[in-house]
C-alpha positions in Angstrom: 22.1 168.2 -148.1 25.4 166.8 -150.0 25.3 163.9 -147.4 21.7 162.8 -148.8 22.6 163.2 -152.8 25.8 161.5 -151.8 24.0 158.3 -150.7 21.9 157.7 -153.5 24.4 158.4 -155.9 26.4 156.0 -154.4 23.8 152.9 -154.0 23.4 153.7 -158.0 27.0 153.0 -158.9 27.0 150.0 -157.0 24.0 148.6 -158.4 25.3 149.7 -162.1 28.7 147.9 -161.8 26.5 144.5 -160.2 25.2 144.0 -163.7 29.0 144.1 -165.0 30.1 141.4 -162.7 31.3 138.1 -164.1 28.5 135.7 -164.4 29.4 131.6 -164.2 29.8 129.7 -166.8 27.1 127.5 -167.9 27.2 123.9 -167.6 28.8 122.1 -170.6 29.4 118.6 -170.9 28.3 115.6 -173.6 25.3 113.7 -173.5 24.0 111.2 -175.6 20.8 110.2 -177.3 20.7 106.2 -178.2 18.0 105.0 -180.6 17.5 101.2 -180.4 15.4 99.0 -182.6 15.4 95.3 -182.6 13.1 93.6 -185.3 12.6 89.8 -185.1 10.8 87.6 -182.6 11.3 90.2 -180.2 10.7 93.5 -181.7 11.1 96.0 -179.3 12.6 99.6 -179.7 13.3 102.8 -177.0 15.2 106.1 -176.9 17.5 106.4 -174.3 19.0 109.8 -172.8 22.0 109.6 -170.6 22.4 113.3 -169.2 26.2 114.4 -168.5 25.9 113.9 -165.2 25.6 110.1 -165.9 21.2 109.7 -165.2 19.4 108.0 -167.8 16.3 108.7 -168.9 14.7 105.8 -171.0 11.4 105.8 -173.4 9.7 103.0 -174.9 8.0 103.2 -178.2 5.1 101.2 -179.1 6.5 98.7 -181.7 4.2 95.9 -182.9 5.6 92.9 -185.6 4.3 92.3 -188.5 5.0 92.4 -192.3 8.1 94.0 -193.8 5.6 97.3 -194.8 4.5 97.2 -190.7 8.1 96.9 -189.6 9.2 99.7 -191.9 6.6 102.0 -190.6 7.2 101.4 -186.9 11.2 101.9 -187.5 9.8 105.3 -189.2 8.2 105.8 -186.1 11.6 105.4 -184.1 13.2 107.8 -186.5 10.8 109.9 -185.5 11.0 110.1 -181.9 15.0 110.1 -181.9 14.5 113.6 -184.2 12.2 114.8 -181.6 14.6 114.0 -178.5 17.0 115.5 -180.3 15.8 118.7 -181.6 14.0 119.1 -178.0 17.4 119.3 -176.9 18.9 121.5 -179.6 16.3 123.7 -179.0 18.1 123.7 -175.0 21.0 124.8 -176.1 22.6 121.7 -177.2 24.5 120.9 -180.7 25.2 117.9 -182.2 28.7 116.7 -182.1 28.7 113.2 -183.9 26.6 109.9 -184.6 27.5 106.3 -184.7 25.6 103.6 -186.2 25.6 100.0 -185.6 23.7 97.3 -186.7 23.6 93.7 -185.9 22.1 90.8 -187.8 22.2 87.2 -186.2 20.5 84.3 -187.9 18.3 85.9 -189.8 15.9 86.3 -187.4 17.2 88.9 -185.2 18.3 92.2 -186.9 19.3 94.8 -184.2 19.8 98.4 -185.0 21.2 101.4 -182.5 22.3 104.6 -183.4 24.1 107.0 -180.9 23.9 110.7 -181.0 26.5 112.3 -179.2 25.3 116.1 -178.1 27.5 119.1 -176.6 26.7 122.2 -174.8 
């Protein structure tokens, strides 16, 4: 009869000091979110996500030319979508580490605009 309490009792320890076991780490790293906008001839603009292991994920937005209250609404727009990428990933565990703007202006008919948010888990 001790044999059969025994067993149980013995299955429950070990199943009670599994749960105390070290887990692994998560994975950290950096990653970064790049916002580019290029008004001019060729307005264009995309979000680009290169993940810590070095893929890139890349999304256009819709970006038409027009006047200077059109162009201000589109680079809203891009705002927009970089807050989004970033908050979807802050919401994953992610915090924001830094942010570096640049801006480029050639001839006065290019101006070209990227901002790079660096994130760390």
């Amino acid at each position: 009869m001790k044999k059969i309490f025994y067993l149980p009792l013995l299955t429950l320890v070990a199943a009670g000091s599994w749960a105390f076991y070290p887990k692994p780490a998560e994975g950290t790293g950096t990653m970064m979110v790049i916002s580019n906008l290029s008004l001019g001839l060729d307005a264009q603009a995309s979000i680009i996500v290169i993940a810590p292991d070095g893929t890139q994920k890349e999304k256009e937005i819709d970006f038409s030319k027009g006047n200077a209250k059109r162009m201000a609404a589109n680079t809203a727009v891009v705002h927009k979508a970089t807050l989004a990428a970033i908050n979807e990933y802050t919401r994953a565990g992610w915090h924001l580490a830094g942010m570096a703007p640049t801006t480029v202006a050639t001839g006065g008919t290019t101006y070209f605009s990227q901002t790079i948010y660096t994130l760390e888990k």
